[in-house]
TORRO-980229 format. One record per atom (N, C-alpha, C): residue number from 1; x, y, z. Coordinates in pm, 1 decimal. Atoms other than C-alpha are relative to their C-alpha. Layout:
N
<rec><num>NUM</num><px>X</px><py>Y</py><pz>Z</pz></rec>
...
REM end
This chain:
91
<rec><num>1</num><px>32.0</px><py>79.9</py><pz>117.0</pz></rec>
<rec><num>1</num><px>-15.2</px><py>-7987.4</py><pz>2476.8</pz></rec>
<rec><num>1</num><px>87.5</px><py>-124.8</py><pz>0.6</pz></rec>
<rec><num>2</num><px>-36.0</px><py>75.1</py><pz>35.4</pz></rec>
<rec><num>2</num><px>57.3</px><py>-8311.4</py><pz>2444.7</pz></rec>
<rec><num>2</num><px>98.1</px><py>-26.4</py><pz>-157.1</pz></rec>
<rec><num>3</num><px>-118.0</px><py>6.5</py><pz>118.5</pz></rec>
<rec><num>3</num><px>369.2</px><py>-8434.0</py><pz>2203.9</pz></rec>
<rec><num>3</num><px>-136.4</px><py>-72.0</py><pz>-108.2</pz></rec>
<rec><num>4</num><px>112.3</px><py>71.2</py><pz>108.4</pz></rec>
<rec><num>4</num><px>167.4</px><py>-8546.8</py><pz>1870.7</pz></rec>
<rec><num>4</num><px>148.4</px><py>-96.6</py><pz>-85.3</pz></rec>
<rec><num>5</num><px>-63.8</px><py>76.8</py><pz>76.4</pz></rec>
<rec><num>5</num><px>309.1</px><py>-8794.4</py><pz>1614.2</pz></rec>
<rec><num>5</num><px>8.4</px><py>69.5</py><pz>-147.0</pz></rec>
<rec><num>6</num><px>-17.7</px><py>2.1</py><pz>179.3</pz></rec>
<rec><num>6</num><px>390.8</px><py>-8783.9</py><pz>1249.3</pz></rec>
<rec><num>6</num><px>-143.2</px><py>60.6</py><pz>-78.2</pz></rec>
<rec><num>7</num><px>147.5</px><py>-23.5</py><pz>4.5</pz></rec>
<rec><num>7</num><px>26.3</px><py>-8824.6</py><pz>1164.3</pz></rec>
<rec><num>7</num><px>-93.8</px><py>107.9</py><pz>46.1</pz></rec>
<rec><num>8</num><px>96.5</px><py>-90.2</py><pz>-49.4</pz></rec>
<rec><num>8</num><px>-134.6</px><py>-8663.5</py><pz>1388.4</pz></rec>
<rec><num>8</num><px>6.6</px><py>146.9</py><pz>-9.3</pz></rec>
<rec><num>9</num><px>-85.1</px><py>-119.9</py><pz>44.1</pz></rec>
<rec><num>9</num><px>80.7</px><py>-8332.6</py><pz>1269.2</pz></rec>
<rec><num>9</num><px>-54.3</px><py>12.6</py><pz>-139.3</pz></rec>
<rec><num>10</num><px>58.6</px><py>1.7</py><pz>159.8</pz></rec>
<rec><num>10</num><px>-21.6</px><py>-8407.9</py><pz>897.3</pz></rec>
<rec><num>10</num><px>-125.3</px><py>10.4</py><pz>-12.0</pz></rec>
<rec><num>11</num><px>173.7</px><py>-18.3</py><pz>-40.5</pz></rec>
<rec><num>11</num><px>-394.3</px><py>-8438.8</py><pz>985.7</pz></rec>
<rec><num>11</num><px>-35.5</px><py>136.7</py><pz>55.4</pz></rec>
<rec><num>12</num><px>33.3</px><py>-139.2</py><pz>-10.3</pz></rec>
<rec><num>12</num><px>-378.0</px><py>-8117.2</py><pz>1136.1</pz></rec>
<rec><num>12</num><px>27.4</px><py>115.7</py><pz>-60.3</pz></rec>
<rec><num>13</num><px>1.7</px><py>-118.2</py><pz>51.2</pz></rec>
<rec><num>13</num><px>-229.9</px><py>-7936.6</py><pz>887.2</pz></rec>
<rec><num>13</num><px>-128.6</px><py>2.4</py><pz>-131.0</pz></rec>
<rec><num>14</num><px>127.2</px><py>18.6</py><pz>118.3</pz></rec>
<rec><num>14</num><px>-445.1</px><py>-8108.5</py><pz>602.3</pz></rec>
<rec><num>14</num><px>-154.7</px><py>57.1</py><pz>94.9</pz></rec>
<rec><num>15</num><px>130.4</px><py>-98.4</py><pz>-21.9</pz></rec>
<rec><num>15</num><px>-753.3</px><py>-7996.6</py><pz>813.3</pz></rec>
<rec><num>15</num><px>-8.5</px><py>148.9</py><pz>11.6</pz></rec>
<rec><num>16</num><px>45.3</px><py>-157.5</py><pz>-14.0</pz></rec>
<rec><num>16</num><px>-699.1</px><py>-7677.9</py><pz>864.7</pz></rec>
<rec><num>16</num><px>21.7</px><py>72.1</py><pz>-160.6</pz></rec>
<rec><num>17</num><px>-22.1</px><py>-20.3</py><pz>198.5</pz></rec>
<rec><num>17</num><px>-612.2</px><py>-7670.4</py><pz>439.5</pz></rec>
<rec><num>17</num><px>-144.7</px><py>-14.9</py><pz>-7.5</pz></rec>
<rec><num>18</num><px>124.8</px><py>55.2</py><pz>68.3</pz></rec>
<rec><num>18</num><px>-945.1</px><py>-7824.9</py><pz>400.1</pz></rec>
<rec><num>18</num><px>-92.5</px><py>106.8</py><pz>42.2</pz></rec>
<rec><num>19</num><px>129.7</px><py>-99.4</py><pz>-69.5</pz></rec>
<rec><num>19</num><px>-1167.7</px><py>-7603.2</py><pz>625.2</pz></rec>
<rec><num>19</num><px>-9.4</px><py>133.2</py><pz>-51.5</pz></rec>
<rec><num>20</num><px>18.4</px><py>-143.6</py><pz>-20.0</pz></rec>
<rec><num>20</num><px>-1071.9</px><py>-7299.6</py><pz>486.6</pz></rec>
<rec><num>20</num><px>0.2</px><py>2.9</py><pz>-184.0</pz></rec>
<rec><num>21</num><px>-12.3</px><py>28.8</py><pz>127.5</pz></rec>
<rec><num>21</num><px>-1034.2</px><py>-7439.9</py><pz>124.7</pz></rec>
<rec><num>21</num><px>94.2</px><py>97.5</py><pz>-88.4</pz></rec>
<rec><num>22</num><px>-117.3</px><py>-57.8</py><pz>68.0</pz></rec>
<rec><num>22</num><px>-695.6</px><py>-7290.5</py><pz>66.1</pz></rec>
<rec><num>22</num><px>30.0</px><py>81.0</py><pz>140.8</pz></rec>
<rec><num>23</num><px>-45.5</px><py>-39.6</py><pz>-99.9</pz></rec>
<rec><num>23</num><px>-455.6</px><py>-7176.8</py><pz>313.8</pz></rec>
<rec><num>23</num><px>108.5</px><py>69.2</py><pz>-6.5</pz></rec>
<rec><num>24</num><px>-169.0</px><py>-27.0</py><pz>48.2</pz></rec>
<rec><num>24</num><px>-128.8</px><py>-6941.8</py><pz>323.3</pz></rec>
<rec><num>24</num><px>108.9</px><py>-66.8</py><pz>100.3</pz></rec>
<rec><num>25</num><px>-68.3</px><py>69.5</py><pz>-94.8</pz></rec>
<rec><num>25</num><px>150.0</px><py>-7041.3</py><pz>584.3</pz></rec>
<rec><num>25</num><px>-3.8</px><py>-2.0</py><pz>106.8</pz></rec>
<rec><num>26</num><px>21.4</px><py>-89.2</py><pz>-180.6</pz></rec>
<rec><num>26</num><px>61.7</px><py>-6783.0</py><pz>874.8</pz></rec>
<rec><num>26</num><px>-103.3</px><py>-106.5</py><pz>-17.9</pz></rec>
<rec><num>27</num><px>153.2</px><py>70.2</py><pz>-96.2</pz></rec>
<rec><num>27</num><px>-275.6</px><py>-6992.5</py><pz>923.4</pz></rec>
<rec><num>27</num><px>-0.2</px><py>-122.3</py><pz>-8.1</pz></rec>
<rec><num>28</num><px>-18.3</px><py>169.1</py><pz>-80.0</pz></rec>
<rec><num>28</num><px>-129.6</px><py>-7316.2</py><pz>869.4</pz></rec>
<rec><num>28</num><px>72.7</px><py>0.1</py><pz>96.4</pz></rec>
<rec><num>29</num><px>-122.7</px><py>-18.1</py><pz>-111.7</pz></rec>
<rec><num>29</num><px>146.5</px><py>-7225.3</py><pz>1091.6</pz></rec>
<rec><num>29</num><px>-113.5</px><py>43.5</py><pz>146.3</pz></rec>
<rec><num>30</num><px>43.3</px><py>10.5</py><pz>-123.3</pz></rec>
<rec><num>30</num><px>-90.5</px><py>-7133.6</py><pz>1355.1</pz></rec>
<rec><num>30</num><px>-116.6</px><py>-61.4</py><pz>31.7</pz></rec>
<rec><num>31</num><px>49.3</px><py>90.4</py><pz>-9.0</pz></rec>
<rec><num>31</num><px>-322.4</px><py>-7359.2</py><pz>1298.8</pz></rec>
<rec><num>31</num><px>-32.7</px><py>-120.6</py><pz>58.1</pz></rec>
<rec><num>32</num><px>-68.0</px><py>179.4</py><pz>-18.2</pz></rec>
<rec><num>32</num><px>-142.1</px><py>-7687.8</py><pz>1318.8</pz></rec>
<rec><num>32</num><px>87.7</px><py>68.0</py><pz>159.7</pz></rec>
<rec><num>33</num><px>-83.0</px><py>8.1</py><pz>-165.0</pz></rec>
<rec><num>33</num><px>78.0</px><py>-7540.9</py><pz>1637.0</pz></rec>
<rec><num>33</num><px>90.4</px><py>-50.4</py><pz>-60.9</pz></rec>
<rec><num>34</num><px>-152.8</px><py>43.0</py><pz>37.9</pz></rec>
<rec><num>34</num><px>384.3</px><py>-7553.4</py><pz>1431.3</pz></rec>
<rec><num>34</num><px>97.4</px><py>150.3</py><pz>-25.5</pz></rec>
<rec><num>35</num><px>-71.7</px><py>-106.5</py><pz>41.4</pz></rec>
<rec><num>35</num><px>701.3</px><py>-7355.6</py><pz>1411.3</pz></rec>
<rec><num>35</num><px>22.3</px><py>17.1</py><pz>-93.6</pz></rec>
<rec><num>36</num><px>-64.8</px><py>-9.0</py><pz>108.6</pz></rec>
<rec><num>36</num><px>818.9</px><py>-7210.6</py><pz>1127.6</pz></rec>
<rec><num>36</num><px>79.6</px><py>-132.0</py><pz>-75.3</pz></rec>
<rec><num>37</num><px>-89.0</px><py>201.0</py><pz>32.0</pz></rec>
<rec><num>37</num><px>1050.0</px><py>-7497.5</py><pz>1049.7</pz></rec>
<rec><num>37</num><px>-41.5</px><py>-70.1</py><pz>-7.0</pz></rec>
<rec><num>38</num><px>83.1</px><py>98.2</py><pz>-31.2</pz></rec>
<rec><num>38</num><px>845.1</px><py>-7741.1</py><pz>1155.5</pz></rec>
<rec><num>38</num><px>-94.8</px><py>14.7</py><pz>-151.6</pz></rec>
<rec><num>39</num><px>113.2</px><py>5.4</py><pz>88.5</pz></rec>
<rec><num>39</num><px>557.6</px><py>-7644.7</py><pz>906.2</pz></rec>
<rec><num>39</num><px>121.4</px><py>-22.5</py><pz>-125.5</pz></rec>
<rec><num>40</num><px>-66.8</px><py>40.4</py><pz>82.2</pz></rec>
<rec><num>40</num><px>829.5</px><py>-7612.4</py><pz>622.9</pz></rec>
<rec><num>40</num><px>54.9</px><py>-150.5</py><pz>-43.7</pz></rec>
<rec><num>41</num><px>-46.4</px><py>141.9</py><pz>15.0</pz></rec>
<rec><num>41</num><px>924.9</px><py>-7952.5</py><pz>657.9</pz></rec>
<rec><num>41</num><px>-93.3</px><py>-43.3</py><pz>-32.5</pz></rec>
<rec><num>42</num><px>137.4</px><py>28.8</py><pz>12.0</pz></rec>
<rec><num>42</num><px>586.3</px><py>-8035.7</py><pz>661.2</pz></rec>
<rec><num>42</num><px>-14.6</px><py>-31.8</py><pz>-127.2</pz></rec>
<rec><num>43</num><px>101.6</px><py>-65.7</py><pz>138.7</pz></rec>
<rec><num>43</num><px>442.6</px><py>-7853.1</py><pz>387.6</pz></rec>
<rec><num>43</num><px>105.2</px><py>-111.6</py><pz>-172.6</pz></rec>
<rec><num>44</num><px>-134.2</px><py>88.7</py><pz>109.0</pz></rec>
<rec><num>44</num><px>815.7</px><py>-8041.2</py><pz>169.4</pz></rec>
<rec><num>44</num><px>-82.7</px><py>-101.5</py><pz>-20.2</pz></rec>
<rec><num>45</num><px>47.5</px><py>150.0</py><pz>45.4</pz></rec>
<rec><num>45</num><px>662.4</px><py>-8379.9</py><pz>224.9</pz></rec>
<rec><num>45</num><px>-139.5</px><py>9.5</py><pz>-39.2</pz></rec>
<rec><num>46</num><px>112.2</px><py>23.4</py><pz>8.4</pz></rec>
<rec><num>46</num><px>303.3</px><py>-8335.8</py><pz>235.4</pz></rec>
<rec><num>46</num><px>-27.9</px><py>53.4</py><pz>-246.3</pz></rec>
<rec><num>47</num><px>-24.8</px><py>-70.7</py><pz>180.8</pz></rec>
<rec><num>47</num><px>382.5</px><py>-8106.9</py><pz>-140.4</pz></rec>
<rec><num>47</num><px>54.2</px><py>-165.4</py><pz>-92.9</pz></rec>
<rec><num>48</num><px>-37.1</px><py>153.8</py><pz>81.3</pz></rec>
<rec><num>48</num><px>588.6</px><py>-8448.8</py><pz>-280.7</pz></rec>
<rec><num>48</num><px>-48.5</px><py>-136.5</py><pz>24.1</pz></rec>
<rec><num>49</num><px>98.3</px><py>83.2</py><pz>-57.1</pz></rec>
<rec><num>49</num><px>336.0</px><py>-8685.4</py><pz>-135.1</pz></rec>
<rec><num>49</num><px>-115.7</px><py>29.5</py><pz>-56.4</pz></rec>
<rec><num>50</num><px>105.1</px><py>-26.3</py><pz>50.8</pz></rec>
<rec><num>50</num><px>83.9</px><py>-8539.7</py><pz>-328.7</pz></rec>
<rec><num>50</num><px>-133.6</px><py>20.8</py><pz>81.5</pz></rec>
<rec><num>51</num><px>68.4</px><py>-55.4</py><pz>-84.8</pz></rec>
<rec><num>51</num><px>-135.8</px><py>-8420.3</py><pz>-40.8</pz></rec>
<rec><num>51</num><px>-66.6</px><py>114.3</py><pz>-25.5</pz></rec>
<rec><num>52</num><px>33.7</px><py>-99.1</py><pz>-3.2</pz></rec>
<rec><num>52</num><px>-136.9</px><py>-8102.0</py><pz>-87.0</pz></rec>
<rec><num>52</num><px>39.1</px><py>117.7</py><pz>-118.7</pz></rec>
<rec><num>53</num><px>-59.0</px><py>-54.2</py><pz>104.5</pz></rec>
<rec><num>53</num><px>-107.4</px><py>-7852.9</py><pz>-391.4</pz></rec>
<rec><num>53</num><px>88.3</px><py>162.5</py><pz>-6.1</pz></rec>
<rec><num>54</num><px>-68.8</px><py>-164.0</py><pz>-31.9</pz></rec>
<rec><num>54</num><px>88.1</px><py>-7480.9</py><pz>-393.0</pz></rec>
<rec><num>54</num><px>-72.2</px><py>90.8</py><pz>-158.2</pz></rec>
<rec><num>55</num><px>48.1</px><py>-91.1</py><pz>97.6</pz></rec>
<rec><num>55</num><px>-86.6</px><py>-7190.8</py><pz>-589.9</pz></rec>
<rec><num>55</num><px>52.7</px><py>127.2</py><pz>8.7</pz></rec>
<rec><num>56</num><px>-23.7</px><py>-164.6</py><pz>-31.5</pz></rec>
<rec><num>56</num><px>44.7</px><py>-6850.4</py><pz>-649.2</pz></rec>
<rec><num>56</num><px>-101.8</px><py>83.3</py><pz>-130.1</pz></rec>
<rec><num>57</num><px>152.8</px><py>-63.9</py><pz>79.0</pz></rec>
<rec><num>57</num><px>-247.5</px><py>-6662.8</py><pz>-776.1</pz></rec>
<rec><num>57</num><px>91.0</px><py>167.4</py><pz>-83.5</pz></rec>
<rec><num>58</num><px>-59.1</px><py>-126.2</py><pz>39.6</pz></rec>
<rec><num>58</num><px>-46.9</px><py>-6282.0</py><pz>-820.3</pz></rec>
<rec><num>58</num><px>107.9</px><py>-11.4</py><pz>103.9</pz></rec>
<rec><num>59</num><px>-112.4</px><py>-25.2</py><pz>-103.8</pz></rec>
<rec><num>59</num><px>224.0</px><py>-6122.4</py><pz>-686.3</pz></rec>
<rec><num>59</num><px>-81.8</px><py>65.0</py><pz>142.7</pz></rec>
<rec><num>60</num><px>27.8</px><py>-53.0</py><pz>-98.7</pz></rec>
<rec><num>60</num><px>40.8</px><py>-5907.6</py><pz>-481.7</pz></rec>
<rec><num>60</num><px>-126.2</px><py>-61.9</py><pz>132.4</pz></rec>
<rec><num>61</num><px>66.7</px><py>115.4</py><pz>-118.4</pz></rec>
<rec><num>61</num><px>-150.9</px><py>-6222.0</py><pz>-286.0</pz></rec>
<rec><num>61</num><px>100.0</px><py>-88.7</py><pz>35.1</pz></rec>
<rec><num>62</num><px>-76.6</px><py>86.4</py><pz>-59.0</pz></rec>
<rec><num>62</num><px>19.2</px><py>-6434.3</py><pz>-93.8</pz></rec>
<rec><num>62</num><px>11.8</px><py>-145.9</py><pz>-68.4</pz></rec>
<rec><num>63</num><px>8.9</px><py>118.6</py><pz>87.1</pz></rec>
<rec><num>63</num><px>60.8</px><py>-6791.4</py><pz>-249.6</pz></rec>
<rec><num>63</num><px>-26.0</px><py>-88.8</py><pz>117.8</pz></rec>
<rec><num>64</num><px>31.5</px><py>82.2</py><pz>-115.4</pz></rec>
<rec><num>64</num><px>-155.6</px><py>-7048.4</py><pz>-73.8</pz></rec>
<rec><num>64</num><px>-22.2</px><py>-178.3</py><pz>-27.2</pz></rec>
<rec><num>65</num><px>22.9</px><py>201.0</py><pz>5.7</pz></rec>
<rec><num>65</num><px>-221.9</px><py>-7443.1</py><pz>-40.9</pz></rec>
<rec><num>65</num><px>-139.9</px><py>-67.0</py><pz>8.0</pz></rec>
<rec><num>66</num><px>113.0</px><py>72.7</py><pz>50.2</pz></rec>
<rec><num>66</num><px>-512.9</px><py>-7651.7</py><pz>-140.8</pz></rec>
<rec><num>66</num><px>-5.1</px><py>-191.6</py><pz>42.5</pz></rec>
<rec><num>67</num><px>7.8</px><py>164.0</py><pz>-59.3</pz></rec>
<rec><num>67</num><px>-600.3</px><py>-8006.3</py><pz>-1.1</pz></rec>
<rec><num>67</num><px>-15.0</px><py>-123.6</py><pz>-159.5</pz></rec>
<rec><num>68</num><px>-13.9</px><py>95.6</py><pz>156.9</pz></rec>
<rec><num>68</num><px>-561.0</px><py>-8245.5</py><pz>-313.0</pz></rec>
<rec><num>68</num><px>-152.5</px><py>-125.5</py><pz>21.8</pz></rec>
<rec><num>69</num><px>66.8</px><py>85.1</py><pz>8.8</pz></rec>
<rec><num>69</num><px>-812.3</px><py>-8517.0</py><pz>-378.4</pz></rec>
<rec><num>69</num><px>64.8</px><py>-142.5</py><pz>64.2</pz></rec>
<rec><num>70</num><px>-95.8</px><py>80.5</py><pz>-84.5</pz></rec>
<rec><num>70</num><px>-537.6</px><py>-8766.3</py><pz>-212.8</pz></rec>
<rec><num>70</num><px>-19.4</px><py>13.9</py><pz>129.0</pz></rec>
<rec><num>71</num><px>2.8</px><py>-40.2</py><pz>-136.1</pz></rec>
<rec><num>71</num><px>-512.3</px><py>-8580.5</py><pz>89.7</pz></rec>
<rec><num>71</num><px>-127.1</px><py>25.0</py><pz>73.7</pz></rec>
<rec><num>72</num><px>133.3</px><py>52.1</py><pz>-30.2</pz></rec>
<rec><num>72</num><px>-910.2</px><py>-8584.4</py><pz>129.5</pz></rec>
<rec><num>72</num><px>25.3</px><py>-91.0</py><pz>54.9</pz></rec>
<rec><num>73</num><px>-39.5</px><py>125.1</py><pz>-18.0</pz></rec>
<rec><num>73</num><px>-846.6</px><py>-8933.5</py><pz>121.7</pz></rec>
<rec><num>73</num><px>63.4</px><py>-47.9</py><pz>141.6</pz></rec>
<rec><num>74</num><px>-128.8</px><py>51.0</py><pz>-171.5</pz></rec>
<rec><num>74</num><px>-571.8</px><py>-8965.0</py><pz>421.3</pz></rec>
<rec><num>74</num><px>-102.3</px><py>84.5</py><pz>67.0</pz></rec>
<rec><num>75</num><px>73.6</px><py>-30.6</py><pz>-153.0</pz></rec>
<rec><num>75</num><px>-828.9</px><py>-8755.2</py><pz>622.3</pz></rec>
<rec><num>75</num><px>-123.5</px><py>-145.8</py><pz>42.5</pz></rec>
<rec><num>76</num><px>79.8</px><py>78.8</py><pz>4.2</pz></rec>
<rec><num>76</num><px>-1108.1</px><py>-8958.4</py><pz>581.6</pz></rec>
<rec><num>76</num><px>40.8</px><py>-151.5</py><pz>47.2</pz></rec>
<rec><num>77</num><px>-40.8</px><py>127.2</py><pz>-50.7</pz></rec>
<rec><num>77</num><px>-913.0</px><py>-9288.4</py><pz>624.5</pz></rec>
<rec><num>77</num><px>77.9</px><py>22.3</py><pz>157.6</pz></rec>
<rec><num>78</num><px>-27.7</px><py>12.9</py><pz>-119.3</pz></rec>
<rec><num>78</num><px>-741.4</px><py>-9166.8</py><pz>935.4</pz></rec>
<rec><num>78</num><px>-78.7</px><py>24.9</py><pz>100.8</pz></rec>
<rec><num>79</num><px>165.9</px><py>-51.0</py><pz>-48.3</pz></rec>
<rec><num>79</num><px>-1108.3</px><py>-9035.4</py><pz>1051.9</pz></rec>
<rec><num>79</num><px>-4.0</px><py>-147.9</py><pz>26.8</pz></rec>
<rec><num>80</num><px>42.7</px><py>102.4</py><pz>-80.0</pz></rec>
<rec><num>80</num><px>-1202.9</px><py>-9404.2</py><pz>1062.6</pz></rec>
<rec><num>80</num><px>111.2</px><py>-107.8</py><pz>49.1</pz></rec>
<rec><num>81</num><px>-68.0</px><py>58.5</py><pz>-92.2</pz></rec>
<rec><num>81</num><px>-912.8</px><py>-9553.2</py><pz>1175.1</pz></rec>
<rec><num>81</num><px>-7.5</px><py>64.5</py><pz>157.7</pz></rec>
<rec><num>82</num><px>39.7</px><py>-29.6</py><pz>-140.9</pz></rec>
<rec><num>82</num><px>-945.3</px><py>-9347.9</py><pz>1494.0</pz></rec>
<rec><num>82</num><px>-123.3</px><py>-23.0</py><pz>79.2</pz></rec>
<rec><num>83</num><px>92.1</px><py>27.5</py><pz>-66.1</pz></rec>
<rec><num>83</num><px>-1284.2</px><py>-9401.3</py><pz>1522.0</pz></rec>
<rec><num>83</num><px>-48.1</px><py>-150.6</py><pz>58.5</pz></rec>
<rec><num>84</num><px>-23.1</px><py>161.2</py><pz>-27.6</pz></rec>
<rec><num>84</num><px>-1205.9</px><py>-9790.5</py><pz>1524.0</pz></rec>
<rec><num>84</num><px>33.4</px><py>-25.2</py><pz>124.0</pz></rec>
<rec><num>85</num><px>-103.0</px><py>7.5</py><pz>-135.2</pz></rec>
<rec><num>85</num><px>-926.4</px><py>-9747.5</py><pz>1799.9</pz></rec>
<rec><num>85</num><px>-137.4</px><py>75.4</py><pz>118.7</pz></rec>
<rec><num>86</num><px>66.9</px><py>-30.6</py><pz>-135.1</pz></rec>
<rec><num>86</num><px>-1162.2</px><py>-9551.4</py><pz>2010.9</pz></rec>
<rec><num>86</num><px>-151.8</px><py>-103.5</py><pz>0.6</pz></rec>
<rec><num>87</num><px>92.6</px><py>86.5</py><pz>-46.6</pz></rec>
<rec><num>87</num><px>-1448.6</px><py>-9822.7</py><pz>1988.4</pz></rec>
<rec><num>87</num><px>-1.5</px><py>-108.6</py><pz>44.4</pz></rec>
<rec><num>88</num><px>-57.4</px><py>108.5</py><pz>-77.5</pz></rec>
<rec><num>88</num><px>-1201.2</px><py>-10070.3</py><pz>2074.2</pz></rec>
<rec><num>88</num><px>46.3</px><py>18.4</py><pz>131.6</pz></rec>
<rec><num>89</num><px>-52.4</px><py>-59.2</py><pz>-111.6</pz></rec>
<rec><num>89</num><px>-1078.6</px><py>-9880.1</py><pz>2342.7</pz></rec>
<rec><num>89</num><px>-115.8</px><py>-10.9</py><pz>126.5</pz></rec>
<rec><num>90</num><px>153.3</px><py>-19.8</py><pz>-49.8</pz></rec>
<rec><num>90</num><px>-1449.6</px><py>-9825.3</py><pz>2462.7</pz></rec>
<rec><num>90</num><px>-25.8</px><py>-136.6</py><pz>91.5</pz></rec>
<rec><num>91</num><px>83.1</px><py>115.4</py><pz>-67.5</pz></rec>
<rec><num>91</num><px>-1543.6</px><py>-10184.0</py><pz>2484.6</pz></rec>
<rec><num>91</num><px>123.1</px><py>-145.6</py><pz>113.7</pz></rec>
REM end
């Protein structure tokens, strides 16, 4: 696997939030291809960035994460920024 960036780390955890429309840590954590740590750090900024929201439903469910109406947003805009770069790339 190629090293990823900043972005391209945040995009993969917000998609795999989105696809499943709520996520706990095990399946973002193996999701995104992050360590423990790694996702924690993550999950810090993407939570005070307003990305992404934290729910704890009961005790006896796990407490999971939700893609915010923001973090839609950053997919979608980094969706067509890539699709820009690769049509510039193209021609």
């Amino acid at each position: 696997m190629k090293n990823r960036c900043r972005n391209e780390i945040i995009t993969s955890i917000l998609e795999v939030i989105s696809s499943s429309g709520g996520s706990n840590k095990t399946k973002i954590m193996y999701g995104a291809f992050l360590s423990y740590s790694q996702l924690g750090e993550y999950l810090v900024f993407l939570l005070k960035n307003d990305l992404i929201s934290y729910h704890q439903k009961t005790k006896q469910t796990p407490p999971s994460f939700t893609i915010t109406e923001k973090g839609t947003h950053f997919l979608r805009i980094h969706s067509q920024i890539n699709e820009m770069i690769t049509n510039i790339q193209a021609k």
